[in-house]
PDB file with SEQRES, HELIX, SHEET and CRYST1 records, atoms N, CA, C and O in Angstrom:
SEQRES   1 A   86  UNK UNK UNK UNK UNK UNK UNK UNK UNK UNK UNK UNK UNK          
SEQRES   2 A   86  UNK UNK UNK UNK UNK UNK UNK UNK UNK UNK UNK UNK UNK          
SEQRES   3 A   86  UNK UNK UNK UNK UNK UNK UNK UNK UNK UNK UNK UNK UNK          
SEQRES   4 A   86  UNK UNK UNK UNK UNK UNK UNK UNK UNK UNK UNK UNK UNK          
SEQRES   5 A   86  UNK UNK UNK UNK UNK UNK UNK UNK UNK UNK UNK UNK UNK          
SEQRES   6 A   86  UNK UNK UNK UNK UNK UNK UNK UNK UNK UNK UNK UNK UNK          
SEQRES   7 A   86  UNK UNK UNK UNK UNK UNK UNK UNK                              
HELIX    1 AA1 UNK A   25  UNK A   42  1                                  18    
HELIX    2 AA2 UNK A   45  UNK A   52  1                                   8    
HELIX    3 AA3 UNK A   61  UNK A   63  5                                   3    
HELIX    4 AA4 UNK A   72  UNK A   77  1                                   6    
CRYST1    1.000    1.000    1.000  90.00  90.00  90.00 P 1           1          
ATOM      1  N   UNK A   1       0.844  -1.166   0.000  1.00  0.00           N  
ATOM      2  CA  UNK A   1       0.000   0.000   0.000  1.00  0.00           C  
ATOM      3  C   UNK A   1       0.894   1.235   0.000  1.00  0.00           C  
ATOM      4  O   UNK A   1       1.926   1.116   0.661  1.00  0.00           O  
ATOM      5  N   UNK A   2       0.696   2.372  -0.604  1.00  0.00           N  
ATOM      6  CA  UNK A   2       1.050   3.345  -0.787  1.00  0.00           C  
ATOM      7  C   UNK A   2       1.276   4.474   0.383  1.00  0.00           C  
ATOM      8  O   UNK A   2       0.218   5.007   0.716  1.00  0.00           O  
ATOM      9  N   UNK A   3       2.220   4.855   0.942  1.00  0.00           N  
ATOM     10  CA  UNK A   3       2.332   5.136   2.391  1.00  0.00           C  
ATOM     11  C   UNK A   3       1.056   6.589   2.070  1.00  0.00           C  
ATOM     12  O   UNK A   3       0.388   6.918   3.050  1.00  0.00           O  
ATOM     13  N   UNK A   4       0.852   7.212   0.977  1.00  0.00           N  
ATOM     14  CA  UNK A   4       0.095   8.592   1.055  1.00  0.00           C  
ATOM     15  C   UNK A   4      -1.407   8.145   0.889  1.00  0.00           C  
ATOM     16  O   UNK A   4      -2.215   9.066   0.772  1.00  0.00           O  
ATOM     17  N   UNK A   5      -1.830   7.009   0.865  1.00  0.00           N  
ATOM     18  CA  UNK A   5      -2.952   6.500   0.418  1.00  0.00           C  
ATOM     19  C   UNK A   5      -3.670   5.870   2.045  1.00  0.00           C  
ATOM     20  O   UNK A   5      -2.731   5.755   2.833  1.00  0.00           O  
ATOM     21  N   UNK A   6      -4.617   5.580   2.513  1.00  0.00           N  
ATOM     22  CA  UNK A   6      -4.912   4.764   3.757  1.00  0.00           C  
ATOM     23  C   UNK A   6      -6.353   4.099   3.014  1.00  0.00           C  
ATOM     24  O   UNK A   6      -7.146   4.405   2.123  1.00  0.00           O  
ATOM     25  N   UNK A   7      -6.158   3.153   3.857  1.00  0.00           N  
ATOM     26  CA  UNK A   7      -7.533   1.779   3.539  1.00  0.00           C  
ATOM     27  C   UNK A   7      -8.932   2.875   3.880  1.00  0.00           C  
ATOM     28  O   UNK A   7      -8.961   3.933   4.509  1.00  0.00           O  
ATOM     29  N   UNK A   8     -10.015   2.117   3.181  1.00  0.00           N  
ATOM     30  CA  UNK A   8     -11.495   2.568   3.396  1.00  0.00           C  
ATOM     31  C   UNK A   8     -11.976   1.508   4.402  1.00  0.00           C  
ATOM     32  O   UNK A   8     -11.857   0.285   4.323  1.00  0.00           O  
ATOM     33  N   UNK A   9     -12.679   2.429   5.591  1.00  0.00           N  
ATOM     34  CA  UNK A   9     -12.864   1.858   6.442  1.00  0.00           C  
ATOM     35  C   UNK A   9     -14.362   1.815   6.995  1.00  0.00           C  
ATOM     36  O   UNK A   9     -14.334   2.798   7.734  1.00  0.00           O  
ATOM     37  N   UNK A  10     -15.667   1.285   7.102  1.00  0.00           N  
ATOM     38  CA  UNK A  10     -17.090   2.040   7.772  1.00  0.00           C  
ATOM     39  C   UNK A  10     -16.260   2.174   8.979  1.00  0.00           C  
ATOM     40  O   UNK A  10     -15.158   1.783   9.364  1.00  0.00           O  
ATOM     41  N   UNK A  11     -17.567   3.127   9.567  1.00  0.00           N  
ATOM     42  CA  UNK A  11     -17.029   3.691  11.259  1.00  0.00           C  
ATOM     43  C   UNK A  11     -16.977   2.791  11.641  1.00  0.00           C  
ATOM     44  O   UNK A  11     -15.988   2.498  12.312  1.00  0.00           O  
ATOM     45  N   UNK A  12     -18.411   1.490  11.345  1.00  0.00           N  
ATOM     46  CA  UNK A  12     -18.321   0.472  12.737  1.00  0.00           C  
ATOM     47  C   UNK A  12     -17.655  -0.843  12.376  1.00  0.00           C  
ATOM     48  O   UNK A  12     -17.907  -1.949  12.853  1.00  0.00           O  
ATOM     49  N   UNK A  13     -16.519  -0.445  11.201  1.00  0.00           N  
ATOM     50  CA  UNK A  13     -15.151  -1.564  11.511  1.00  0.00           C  
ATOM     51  C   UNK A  13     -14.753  -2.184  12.090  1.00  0.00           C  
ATOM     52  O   UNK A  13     -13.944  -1.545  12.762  1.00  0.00           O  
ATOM     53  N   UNK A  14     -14.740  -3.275  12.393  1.00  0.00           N  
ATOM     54  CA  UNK A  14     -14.350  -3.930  13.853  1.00  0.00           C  
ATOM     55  C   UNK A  14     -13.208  -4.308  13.506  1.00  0.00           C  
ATOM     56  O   UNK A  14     -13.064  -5.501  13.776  1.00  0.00           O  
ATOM     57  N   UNK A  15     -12.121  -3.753  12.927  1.00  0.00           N  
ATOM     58  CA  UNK A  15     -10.862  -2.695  12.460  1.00  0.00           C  
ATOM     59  C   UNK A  15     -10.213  -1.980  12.893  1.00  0.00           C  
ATOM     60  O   UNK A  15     -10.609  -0.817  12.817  1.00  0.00           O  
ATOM     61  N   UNK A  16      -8.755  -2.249  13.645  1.00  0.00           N  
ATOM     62  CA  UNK A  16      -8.618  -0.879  14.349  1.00  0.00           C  
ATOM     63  C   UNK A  16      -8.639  -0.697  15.906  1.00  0.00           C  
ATOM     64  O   UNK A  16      -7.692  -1.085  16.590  1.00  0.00           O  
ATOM     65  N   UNK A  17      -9.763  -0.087  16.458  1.00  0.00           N  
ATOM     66  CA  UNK A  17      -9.831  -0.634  17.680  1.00  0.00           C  
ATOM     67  C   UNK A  17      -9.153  -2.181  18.816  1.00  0.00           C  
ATOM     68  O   UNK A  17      -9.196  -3.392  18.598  1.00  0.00           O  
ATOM     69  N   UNK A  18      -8.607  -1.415  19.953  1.00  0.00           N  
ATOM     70  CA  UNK A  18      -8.628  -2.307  20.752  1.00  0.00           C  
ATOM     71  C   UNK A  18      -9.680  -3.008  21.052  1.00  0.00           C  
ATOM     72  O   UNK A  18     -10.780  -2.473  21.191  1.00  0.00           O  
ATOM     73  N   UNK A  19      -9.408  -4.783  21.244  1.00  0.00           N  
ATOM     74  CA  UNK A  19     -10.782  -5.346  21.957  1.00  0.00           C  
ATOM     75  C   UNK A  19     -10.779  -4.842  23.742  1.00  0.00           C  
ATOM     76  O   UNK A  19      -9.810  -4.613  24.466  1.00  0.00           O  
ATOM     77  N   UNK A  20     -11.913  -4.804  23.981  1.00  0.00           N  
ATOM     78  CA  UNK A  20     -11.854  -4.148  25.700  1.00  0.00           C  
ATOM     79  C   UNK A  20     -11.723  -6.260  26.210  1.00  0.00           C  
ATOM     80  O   UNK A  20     -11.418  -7.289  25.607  1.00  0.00           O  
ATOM     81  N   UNK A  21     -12.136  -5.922  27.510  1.00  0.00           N  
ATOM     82  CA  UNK A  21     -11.625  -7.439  28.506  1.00  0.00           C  
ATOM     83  C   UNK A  21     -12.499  -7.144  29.522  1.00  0.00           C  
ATOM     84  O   UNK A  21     -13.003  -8.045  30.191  1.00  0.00           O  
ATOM     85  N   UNK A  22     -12.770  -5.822  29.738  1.00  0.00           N  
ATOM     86  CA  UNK A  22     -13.401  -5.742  30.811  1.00  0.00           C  
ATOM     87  C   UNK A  22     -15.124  -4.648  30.797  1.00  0.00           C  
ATOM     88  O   UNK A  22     -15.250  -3.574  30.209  1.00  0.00           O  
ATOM     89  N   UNK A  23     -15.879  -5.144  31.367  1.00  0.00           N  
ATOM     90  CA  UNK A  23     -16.981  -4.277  31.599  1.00  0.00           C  
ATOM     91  C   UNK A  23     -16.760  -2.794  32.133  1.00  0.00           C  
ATOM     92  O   UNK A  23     -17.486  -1.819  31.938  1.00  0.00           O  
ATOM     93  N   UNK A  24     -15.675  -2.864  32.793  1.00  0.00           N  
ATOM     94  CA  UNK A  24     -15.080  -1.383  33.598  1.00  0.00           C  
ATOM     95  C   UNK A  24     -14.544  -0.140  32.849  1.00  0.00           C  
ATOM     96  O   UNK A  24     -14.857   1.050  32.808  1.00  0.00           O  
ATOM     97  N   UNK A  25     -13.611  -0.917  32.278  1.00  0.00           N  
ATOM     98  CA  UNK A  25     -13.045  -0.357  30.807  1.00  0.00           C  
ATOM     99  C   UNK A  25     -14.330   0.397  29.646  1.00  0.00           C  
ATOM    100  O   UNK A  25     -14.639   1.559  29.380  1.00  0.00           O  
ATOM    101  N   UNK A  26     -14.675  -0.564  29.319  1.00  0.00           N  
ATOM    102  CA  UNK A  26     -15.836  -0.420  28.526  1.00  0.00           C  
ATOM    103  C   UNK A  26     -17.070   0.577  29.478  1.00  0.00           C  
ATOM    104  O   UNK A  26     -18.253   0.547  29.140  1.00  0.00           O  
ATOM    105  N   UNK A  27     -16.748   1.147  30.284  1.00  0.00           N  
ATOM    106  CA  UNK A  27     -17.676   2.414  31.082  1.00  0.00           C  
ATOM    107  C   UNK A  27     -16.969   3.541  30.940  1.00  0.00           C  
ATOM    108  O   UNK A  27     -17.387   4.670  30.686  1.00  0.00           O  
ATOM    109  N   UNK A  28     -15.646   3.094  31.154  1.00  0.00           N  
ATOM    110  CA  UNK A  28     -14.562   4.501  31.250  1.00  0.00           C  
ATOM    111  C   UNK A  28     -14.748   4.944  29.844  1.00  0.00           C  
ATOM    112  O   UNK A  28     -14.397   6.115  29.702  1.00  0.00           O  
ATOM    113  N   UNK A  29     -15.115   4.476  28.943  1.00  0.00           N  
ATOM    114  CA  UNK A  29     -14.190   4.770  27.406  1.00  0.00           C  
ATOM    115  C   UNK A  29     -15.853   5.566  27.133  1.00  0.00           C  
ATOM    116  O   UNK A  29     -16.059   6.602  26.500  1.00  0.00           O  
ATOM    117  N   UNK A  30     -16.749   4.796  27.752  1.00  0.00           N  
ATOM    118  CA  UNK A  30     -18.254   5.338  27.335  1.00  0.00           C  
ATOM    119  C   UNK A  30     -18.483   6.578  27.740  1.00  0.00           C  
ATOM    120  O   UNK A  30     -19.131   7.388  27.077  1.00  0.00           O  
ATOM    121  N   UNK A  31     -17.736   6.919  29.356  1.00  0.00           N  
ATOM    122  CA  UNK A  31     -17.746   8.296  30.031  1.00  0.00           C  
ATOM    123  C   UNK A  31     -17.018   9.041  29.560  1.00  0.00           C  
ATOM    124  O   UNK A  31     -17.533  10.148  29.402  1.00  0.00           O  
ATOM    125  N   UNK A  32     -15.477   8.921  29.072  1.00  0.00           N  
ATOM    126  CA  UNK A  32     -15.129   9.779  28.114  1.00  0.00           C  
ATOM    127  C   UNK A  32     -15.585   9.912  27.176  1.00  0.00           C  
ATOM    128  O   UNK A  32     -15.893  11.096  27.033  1.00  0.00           O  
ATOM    129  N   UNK A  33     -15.812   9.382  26.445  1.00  0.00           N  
ATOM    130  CA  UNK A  33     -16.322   9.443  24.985  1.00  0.00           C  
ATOM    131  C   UNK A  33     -17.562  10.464  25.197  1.00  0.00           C  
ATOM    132  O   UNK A  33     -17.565  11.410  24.410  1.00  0.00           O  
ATOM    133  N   UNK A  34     -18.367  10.427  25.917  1.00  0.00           N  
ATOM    134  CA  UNK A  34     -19.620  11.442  26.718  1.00  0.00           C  
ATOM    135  C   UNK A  34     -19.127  12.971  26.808  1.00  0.00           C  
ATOM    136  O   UNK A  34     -19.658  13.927  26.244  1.00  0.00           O  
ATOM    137  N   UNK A  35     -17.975  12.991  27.656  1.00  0.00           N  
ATOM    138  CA  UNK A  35     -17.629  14.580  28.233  1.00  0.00           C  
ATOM    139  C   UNK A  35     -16.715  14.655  26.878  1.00  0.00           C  
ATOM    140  O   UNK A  35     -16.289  15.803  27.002  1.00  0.00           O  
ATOM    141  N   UNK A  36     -16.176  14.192  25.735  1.00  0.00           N  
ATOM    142  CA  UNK A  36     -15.125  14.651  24.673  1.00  0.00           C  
ATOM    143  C   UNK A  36     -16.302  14.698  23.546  1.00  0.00           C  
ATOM    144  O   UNK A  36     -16.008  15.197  22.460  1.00  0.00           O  
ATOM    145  N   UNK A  37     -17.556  14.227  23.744  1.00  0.00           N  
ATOM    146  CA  UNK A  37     -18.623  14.713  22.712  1.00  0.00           C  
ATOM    147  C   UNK A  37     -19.508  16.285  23.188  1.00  0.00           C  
ATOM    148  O   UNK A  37     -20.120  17.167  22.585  1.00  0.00           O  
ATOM    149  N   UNK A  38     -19.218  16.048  24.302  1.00  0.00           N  
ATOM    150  CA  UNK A  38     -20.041  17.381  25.116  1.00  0.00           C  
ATOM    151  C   UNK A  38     -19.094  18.467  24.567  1.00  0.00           C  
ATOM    152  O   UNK A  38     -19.640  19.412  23.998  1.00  0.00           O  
ATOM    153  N   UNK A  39     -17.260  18.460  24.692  1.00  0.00           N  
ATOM    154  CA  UNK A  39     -16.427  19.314  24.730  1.00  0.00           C  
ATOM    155  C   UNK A  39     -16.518  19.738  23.193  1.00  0.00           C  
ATOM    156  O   UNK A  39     -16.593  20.944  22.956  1.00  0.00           O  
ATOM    157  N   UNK A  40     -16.515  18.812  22.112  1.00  0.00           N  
ATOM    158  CA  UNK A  40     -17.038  18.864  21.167  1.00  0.00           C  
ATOM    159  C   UNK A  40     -18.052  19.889  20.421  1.00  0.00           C  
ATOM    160  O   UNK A  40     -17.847  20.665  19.488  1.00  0.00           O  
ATOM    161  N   UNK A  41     -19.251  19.601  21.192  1.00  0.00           N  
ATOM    162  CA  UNK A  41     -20.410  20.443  20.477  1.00  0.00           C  
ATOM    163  C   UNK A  41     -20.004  21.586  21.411  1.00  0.00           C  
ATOM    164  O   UNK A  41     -19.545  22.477  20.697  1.00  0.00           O  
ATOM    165  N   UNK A  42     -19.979  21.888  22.490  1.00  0.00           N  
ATOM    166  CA  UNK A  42     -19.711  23.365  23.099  1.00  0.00           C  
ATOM    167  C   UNK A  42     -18.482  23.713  22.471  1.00  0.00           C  
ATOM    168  O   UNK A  42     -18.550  24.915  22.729  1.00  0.00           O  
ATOM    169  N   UNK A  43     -17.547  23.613  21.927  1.00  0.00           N  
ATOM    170  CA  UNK A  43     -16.341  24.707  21.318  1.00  0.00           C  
ATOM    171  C   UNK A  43     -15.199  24.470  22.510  1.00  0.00           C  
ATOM    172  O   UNK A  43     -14.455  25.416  22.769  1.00  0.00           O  
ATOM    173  N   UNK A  44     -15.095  23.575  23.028  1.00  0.00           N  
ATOM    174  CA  UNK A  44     -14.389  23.618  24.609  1.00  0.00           C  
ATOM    175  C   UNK A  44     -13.078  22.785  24.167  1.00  0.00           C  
ATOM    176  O   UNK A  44     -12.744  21.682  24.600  1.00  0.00           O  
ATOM    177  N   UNK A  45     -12.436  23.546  23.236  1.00  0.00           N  
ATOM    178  CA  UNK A  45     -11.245  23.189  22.648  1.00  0.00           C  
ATOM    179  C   UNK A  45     -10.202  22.222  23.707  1.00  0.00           C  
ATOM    180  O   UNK A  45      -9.797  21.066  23.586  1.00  0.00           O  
ATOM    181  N   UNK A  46      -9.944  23.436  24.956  1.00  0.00           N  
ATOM    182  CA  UNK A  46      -8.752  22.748  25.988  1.00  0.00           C  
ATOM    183  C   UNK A  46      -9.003  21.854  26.740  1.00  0.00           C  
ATOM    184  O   UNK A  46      -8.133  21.088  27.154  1.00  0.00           O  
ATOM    185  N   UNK A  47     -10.787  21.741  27.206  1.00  0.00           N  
ATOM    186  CA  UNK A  47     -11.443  20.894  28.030  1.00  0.00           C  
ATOM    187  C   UNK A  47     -10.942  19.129  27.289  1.00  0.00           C  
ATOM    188  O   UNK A  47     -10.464  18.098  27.762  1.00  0.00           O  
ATOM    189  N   UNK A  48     -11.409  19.608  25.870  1.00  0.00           N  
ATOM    190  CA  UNK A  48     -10.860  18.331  25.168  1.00  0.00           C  
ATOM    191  C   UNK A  48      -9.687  17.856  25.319  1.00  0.00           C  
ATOM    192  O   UNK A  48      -9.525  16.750  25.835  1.00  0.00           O  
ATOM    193  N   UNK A  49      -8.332  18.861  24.753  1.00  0.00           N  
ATOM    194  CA  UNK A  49      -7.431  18.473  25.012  1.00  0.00           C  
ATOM    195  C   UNK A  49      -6.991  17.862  25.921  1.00  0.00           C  
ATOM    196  O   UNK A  49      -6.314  16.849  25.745  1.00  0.00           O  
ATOM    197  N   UNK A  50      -7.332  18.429  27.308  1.00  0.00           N  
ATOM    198  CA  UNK A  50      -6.603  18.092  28.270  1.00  0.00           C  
ATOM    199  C   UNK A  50      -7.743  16.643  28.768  1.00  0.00           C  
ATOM    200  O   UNK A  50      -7.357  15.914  29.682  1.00  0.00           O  
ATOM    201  N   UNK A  51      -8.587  16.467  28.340  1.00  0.00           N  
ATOM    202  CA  UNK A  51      -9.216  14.570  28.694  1.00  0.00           C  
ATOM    203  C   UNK A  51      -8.186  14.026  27.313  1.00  0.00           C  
ATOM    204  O   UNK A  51      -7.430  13.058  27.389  1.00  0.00           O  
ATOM    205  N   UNK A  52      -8.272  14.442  26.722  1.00  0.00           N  
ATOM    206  CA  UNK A  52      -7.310  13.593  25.243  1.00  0.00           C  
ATOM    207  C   UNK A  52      -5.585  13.351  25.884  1.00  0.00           C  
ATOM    208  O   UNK A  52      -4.789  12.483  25.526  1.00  0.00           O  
ATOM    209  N   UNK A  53      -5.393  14.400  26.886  1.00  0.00           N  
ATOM    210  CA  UNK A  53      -4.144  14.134  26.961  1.00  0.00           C  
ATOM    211  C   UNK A  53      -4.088  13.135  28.564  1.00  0.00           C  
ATOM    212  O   UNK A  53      -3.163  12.452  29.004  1.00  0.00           O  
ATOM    213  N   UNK A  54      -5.144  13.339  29.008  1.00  0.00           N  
ATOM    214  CA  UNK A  54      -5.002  12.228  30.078  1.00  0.00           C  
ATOM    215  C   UNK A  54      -5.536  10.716  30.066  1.00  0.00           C  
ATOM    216  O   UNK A  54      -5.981  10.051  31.001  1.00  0.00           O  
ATOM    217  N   UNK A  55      -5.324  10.321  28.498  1.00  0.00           N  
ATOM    218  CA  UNK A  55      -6.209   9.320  28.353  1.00  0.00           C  
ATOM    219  C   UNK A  55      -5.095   8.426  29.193  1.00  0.00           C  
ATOM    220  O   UNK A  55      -3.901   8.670  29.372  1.00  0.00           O  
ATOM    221  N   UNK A  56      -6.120   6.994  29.773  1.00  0.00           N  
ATOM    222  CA  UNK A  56      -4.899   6.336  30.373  1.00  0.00           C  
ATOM    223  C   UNK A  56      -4.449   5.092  29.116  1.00  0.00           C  
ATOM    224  O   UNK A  56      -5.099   4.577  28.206  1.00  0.00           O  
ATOM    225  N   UNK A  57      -3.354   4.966  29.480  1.00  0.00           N  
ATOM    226  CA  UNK A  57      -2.470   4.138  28.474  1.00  0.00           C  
ATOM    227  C   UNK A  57      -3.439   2.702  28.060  1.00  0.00           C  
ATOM    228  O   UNK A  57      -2.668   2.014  27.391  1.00  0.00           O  
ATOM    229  N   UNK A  58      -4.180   2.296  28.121  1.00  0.00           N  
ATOM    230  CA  UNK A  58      -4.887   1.460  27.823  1.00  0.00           C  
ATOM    231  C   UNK A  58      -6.510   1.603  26.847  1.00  0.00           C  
ATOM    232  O   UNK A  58      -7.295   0.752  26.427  1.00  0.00           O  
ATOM    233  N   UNK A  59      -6.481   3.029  26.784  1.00  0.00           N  
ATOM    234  CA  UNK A  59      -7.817   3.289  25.815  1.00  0.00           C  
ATOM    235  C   UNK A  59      -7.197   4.194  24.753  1.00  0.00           C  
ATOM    236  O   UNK A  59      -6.426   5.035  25.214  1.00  0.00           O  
ATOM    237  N   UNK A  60      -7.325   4.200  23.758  1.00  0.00           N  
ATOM    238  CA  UNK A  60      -6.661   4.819  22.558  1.00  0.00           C  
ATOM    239  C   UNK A  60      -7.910   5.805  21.849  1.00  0.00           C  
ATOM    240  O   UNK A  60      -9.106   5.527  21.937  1.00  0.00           O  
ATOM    241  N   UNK A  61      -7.503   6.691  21.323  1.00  0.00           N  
ATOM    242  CA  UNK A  61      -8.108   7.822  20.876  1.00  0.00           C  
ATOM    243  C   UNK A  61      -9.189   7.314  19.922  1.00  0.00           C  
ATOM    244  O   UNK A  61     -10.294   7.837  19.782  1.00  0.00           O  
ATOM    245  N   UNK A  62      -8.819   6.427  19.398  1.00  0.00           N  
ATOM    246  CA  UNK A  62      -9.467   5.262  18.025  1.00  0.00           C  
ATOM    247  C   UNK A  62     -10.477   4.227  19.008  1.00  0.00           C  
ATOM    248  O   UNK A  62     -11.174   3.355  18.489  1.00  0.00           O  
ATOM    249  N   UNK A  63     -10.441   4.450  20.378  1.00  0.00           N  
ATOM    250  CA  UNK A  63     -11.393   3.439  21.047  1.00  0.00           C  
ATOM    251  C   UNK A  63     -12.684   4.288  21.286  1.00  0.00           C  
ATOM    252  O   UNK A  63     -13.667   3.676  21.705  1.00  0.00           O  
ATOM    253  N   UNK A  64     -12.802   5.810  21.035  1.00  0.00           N  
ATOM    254  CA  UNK A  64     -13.780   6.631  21.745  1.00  0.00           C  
ATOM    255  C   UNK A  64     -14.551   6.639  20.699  1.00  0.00           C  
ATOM    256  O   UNK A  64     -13.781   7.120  19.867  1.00  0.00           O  
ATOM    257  N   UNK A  65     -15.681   6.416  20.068  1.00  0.00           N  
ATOM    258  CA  UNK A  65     -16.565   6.297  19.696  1.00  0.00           C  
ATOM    259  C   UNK A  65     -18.563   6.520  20.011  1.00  0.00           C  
ATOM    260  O   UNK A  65     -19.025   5.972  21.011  1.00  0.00           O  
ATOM    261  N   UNK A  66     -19.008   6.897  19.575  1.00  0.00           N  
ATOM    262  CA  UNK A  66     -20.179   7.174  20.060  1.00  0.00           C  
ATOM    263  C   UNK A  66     -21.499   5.973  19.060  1.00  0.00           C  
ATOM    264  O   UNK A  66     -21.244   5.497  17.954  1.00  0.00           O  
ATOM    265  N   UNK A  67     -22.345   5.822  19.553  1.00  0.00           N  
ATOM    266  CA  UNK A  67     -23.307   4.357  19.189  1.00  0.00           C  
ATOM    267  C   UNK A  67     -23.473   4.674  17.737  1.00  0.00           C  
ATOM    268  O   UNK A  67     -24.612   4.397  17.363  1.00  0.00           O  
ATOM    269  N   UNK A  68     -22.733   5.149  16.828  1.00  0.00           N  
ATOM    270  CA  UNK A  68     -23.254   5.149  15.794  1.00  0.00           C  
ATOM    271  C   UNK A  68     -21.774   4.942  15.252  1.00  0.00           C  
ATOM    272  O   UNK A  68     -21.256   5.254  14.180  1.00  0.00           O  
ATOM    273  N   UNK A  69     -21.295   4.319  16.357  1.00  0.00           N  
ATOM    274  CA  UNK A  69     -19.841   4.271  15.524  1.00  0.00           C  
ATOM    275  C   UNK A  69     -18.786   5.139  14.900  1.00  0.00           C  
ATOM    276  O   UNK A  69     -17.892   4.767  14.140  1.00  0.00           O  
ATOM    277  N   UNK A  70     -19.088   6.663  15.449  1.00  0.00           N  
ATOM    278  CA  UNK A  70     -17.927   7.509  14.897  1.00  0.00           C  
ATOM    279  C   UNK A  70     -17.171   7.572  15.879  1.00  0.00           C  
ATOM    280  O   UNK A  70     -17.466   7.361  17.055  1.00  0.00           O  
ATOM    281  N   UNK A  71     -16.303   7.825  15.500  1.00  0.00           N  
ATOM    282  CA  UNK A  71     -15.250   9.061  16.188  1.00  0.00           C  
ATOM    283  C   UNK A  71     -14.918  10.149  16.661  1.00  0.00           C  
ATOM    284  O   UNK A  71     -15.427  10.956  15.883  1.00  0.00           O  
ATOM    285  N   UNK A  72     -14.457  10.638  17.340  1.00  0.00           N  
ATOM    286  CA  UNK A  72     -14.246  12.211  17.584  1.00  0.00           C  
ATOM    287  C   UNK A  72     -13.730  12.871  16.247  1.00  0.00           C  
ATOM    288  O   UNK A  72     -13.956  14.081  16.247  1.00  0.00           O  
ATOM    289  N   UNK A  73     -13.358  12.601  15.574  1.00  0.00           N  
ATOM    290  CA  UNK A  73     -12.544  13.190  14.322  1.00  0.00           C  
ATOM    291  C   UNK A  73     -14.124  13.387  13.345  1.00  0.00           C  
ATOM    292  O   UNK A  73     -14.567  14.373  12.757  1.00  0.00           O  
ATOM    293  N   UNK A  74     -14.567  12.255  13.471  1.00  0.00           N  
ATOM    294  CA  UNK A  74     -16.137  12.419  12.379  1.00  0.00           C  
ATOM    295  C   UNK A  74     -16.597  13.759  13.223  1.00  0.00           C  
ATOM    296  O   UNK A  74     -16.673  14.901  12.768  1.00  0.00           O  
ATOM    297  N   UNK A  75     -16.868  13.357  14.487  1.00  0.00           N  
ATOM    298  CA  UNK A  75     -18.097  14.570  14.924  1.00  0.00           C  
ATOM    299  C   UNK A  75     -17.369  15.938  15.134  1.00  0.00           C  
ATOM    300  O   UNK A  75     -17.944  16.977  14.810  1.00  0.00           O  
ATOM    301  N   UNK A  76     -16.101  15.956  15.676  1.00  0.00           N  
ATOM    302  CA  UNK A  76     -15.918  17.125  15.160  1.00  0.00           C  
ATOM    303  C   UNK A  76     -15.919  17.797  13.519  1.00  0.00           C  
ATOM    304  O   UNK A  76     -16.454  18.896  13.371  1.00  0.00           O  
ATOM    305  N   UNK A  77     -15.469  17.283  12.637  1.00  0.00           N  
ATOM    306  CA  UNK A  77     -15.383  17.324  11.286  1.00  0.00           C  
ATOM    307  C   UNK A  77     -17.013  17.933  10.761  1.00  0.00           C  
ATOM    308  O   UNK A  77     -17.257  18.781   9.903  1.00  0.00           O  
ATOM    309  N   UNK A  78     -18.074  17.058  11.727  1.00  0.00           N  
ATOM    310  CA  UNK A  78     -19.415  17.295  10.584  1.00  0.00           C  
ATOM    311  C   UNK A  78     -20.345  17.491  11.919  1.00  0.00           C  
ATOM    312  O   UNK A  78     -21.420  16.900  12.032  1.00  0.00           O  
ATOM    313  N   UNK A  79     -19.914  18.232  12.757  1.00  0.00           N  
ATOM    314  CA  UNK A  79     -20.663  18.901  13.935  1.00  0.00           C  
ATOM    315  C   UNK A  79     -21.972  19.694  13.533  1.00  0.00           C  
ATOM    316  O   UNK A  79     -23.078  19.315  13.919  1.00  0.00           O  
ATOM    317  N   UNK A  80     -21.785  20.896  12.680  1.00  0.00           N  
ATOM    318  CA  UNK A  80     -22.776  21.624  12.463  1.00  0.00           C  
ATOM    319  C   UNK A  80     -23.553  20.983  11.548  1.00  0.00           C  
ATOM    320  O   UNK A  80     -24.768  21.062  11.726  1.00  0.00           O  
ATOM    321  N   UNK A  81     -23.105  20.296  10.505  1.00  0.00           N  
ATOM    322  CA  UNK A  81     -23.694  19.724   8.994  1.00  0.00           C  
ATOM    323  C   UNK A  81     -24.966  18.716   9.359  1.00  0.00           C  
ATOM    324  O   UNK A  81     -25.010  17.800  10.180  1.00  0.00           O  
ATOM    325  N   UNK A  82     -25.760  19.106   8.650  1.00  0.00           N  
ATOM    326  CA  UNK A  82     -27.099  17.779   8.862  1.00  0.00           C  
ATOM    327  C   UNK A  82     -26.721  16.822   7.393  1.00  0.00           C  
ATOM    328  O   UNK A  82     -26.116  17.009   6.337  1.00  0.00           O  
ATOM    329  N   UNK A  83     -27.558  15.597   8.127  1.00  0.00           N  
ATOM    330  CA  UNK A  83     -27.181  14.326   7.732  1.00  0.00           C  
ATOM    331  C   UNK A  83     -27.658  14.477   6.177  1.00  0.00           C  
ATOM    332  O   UNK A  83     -28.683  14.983   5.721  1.00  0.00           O  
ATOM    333  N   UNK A  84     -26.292  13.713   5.377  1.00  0.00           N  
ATOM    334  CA  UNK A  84     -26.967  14.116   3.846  1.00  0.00           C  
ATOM    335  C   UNK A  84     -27.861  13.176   3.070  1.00  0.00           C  
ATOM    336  O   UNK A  84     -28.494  13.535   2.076  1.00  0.00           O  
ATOM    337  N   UNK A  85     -27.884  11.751   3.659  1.00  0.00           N  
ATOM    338  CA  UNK A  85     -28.641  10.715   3.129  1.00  0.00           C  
ATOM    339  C   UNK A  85     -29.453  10.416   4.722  1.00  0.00           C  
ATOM    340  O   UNK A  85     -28.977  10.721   5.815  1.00  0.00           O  
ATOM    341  N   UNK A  86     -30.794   9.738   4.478  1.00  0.00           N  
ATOM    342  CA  UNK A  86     -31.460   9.242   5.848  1.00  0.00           C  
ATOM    343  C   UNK A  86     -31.474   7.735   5.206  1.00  0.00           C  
ATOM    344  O   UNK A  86     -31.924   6.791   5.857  1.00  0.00           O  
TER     345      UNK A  86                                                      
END                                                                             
């Protein structure tokens, strides 16, 4: 593969992501993922940063996801935009 090129991926890839092990884990990543979608739609640039920079070494930026399977990178990216296909 072409190092300037990257694979096509749907959000809900099961691709990528760490598998979790634990039910506990899998709360933490749900509660962040909560306050870094909140920081998100309010404009709360540093609030983000600084949960992004305290992630603990075991949940990866690529694990935060919201039930529809995006990412922080999707929802920030298409925050204001309404959905173009239903």
């Amino acid at each position: 593969m072409d190092k300037n090129s990257l694979p096509l991926m749907s959000p809900n890839s099961s691709a990528g992501p760490k598998s979790f092990k634990s039910d506990e884990i899998m709360k933490k990543v749900e509660a962040i993922t909560e306050r870094c979608v909140k920081y998100i739609s309010n404009n709360e640039q540093q609030n983000l940063a600084n949960e992004l920079d305290a992630l603990p070494d075991n949940i990866g930026i690529d694990d935060l996801k919201n039930s529809d399977g995006l990412t922080l990178l999707h929802m920030a990216t298409f925050k204001n935009q309404q959905k173009a296909f239903n």
